[in-house]
Backbone as a chain_set.jsonl record, in Angstrom:
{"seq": "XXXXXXXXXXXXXXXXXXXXXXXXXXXXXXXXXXXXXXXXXXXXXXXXXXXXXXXXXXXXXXXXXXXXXXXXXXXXXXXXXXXXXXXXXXXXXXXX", "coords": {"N": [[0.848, -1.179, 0.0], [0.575, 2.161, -0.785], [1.191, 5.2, 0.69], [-0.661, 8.155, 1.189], [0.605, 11.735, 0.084], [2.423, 10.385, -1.807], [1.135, 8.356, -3.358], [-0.909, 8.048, -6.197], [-3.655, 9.195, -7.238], [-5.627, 9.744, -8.71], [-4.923, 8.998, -11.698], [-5.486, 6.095, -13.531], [-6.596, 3.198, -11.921], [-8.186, 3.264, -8.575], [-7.64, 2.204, -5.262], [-8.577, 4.059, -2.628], [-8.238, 4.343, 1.066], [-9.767, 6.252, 3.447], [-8.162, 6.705, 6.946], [-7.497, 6.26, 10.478], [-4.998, 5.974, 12.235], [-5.624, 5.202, 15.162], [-7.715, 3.813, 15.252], [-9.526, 0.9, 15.403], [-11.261, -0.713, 13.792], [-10.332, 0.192, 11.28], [-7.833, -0.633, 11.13], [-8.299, -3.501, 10.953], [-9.759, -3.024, 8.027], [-7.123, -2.636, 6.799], [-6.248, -4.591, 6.823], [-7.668, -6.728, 5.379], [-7.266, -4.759, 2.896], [-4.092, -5.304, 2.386], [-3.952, -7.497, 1.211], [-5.976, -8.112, -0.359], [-4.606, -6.294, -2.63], [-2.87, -7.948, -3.551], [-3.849, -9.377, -4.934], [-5.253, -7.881, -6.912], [-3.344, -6.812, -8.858], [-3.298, -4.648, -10.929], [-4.631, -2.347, -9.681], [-4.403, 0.458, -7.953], [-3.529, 0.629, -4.539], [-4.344, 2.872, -2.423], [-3.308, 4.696, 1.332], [-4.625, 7.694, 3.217], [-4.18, 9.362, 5.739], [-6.363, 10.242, 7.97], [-5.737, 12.222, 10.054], [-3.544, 13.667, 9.724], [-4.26, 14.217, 7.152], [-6.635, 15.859, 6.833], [-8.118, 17.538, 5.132], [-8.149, 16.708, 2.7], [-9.957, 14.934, 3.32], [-12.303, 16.351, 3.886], [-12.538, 17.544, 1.483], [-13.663, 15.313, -0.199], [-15.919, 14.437, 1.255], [-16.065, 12.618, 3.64], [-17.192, 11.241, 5.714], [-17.162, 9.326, 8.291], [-14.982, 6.848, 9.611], [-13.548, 3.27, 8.952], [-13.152, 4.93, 5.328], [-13.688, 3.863, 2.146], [-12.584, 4.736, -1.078], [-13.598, 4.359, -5.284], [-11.802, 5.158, -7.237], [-11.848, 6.334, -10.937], [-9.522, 7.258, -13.006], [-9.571, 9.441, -11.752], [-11.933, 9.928, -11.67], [-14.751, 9.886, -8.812], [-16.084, 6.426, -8.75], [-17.067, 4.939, -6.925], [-18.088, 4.256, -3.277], [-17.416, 2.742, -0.272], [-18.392, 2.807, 3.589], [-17.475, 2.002, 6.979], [-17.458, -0.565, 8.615], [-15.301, -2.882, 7.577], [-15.14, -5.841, 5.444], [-12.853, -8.475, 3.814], [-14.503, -9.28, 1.89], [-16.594, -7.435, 1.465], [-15.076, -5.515, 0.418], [-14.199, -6.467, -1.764], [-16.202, -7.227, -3.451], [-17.038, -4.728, -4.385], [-15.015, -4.113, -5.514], [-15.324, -5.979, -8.052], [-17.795, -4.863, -8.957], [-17.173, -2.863, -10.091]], "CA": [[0.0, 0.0, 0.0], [1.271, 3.425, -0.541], [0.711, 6.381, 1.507], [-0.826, 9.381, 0.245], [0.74, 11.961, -0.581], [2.896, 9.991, -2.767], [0.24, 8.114, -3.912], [-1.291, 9.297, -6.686], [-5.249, 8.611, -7.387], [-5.882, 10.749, -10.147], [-4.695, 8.367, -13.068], [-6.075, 4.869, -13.727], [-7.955, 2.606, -10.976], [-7.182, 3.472, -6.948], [-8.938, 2.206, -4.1], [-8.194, 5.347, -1.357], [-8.456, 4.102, 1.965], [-8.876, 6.721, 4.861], [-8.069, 5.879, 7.737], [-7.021, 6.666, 11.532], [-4.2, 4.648, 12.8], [-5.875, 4.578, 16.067], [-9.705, 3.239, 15.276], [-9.477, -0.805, 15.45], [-11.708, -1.141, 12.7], [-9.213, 0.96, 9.748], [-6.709, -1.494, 10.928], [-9.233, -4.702, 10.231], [-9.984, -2.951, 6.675], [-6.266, -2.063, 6.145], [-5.264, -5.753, 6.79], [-8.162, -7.092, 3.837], [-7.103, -4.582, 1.861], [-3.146, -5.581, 1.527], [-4.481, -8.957, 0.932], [-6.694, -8.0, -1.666], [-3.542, -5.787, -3.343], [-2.088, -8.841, -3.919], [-4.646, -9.839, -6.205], [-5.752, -7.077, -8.114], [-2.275, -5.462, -9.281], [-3.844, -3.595, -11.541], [-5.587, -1.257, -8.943], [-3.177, 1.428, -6.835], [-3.936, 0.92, -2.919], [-3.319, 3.897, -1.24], [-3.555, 5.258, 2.345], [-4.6, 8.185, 3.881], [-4.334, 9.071, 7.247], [-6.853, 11.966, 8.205], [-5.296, 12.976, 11.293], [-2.719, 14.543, 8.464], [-4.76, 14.886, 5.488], [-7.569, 15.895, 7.09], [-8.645, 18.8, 4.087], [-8.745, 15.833, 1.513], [-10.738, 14.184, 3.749], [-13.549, 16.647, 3.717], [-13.008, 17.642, 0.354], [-14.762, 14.052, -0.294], [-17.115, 14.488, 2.227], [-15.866, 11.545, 4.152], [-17.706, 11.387, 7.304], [-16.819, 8.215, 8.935], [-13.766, 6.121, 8.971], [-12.695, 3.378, 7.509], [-13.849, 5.093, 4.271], [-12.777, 3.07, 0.804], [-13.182, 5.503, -1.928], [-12.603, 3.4, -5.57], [-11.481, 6.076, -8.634], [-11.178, 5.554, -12.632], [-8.809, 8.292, -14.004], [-9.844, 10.514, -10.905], [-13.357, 10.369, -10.873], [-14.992, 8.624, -8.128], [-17.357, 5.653, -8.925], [-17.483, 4.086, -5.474], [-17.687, 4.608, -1.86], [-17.951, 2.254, 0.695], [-17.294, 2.788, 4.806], [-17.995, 1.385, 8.158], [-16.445, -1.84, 9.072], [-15.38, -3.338, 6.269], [-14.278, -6.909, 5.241], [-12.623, -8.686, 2.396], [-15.828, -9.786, 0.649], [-16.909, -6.714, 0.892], [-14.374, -4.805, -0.804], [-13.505, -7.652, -3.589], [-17.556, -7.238, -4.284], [-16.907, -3.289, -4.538], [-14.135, -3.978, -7.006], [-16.278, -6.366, -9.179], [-19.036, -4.006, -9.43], [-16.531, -1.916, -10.765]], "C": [[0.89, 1.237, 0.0], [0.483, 4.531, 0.203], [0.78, 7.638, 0.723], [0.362, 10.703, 1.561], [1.669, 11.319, -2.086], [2.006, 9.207, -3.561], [-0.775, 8.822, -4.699], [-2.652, 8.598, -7.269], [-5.992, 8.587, -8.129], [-5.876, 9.759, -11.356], [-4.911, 6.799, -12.702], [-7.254, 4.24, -12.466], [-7.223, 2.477, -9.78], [-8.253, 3.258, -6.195], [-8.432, 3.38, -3.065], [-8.92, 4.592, -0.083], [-7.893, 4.963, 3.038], [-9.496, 6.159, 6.116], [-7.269, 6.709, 9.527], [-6.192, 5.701, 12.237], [-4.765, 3.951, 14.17], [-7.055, 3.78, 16.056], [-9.656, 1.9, 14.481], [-9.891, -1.033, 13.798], [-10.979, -0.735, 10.94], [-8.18, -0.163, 10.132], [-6.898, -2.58, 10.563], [-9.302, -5.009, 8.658], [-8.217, -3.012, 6.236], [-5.502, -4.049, 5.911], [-6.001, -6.681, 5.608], [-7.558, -6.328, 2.727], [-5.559, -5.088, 1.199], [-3.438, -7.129, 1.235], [-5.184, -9.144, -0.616], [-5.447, -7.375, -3.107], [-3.22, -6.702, -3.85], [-2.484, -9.558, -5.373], [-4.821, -9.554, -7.298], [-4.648, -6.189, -8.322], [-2.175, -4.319, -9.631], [-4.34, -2.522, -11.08], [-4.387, -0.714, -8.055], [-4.112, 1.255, -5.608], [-3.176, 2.12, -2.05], [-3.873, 4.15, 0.41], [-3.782, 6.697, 2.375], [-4.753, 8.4, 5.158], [-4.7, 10.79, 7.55], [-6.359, 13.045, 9.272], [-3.903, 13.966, 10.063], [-3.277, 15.064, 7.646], [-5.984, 15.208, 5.484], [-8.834, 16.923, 5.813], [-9.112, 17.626, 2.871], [-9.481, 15.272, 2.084], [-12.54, 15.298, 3.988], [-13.592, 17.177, 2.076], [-13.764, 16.217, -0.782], [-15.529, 13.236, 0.376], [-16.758, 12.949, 2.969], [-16.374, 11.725, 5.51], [-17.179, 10.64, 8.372], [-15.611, 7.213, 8.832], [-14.169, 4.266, 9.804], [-13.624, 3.921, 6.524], [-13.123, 4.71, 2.791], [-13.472, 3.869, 0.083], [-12.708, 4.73, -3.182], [-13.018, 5.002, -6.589], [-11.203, 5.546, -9.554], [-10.475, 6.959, -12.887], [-9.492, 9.414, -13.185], [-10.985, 11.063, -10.547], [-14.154, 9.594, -9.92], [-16.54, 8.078, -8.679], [-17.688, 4.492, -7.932], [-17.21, 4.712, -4.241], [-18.41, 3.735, -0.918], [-17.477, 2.726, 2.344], [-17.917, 2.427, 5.932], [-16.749, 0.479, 8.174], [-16.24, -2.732, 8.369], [-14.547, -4.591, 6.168], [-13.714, -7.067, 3.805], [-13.341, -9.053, 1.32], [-16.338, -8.255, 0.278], [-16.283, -5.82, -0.021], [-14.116, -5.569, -2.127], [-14.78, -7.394, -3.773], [-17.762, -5.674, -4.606], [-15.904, -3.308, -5.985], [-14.759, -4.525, -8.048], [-17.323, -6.068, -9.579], [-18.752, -2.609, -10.384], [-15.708, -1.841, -11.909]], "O": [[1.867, 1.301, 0.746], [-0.744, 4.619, 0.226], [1.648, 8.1, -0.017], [0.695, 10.717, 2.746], [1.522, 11.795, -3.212], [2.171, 9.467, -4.753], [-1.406, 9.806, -4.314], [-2.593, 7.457, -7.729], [-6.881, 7.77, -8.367], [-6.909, 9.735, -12.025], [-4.506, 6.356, -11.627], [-8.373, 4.68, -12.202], [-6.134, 1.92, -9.645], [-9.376, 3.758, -6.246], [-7.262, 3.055, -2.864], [-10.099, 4.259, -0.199], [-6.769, 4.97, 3.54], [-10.537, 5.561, 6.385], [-6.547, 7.704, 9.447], [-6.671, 4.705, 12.778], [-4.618, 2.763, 14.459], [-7.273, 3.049, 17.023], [-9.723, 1.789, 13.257], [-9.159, -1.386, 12.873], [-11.15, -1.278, 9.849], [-7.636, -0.628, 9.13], [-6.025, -3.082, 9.855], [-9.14, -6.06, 8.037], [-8.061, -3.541, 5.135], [-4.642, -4.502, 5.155], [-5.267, -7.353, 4.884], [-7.288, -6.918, 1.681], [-5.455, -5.293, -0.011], [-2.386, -7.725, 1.002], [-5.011, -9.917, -1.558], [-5.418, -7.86, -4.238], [-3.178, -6.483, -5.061], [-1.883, -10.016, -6.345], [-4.735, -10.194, -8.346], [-4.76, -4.988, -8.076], [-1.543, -3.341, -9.23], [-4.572, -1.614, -11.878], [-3.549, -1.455, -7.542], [-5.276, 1.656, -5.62], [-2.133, 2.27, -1.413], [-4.997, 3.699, 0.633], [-3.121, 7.241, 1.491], [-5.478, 7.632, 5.79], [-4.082, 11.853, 7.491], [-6.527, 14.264, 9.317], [-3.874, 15.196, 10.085], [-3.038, 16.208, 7.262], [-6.652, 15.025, 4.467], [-10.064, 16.878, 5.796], [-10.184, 17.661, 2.268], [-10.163, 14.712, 1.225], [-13.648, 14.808, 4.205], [-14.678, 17.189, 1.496], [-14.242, 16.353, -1.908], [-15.805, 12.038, 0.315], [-17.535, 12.081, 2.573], [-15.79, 12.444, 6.32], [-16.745, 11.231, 9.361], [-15.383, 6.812, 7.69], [-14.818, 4.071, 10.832], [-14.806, 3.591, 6.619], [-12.091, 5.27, 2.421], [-14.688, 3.983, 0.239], [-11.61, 4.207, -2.992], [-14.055, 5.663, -6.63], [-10.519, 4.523, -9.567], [-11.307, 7.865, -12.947], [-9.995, 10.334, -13.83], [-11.284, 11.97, -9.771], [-14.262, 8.419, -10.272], [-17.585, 8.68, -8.926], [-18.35, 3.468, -8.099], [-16.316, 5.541, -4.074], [-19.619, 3.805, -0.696], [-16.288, 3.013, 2.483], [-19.14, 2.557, 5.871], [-15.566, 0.665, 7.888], [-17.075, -3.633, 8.435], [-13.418, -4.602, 6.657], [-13.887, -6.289, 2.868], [-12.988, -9.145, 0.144], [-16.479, -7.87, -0.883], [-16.807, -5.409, -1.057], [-13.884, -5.153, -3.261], [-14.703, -7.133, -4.973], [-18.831, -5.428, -5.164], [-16.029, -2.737, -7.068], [-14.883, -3.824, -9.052], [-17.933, -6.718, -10.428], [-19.443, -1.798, -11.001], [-15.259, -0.756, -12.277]]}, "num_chains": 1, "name": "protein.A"}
């Protein structure tokens, strides 16, 4: 997984996962998602961590964390968040 800012979201297919290092459940999602990375190469996994990036985090109205945002070429066409497993995100990517 890369960590935003170096991560870049904008160009091709990115799942964005923010996240708070301290809130159990971002660490649950963060451990499906490098799991899932493994799978789908093709897709950029990035991090954010709002306690830093907190401005991108309302500039996509993210209310609640974990929040998985998925992007094509920077526009978003998904958003899932709560408590999130690996079915549910692999059924987020194949809807996508």
């Amino acid at each position: 997984m890369i960590e935003y800012p170096a991560g870049d979201y904008l160009n091709g297919k990115s799942i964005v996962l923010f996240y708070a290092s301290y809130h159990s459940n971002c660490n649950i999602t963060l451990d499906a998602l490098k799991r899932l990375e493994k799978k789908y190469y093709n897709i950029k996994f990035i991090m954010v961590n709002t306690t830093k990036y907190y401005k991108l985090k309302e500039k996509h109205n993210v209310k609640a964390l974990p929040a998985l945002l998925y992007f094509k070429n920077g526009e978003l066409v998904d958003f899932i968040g709560g408590s999130l497993n690996y079915k549910m995100i692999e059924d987020m990517i194949l809807r996508n």
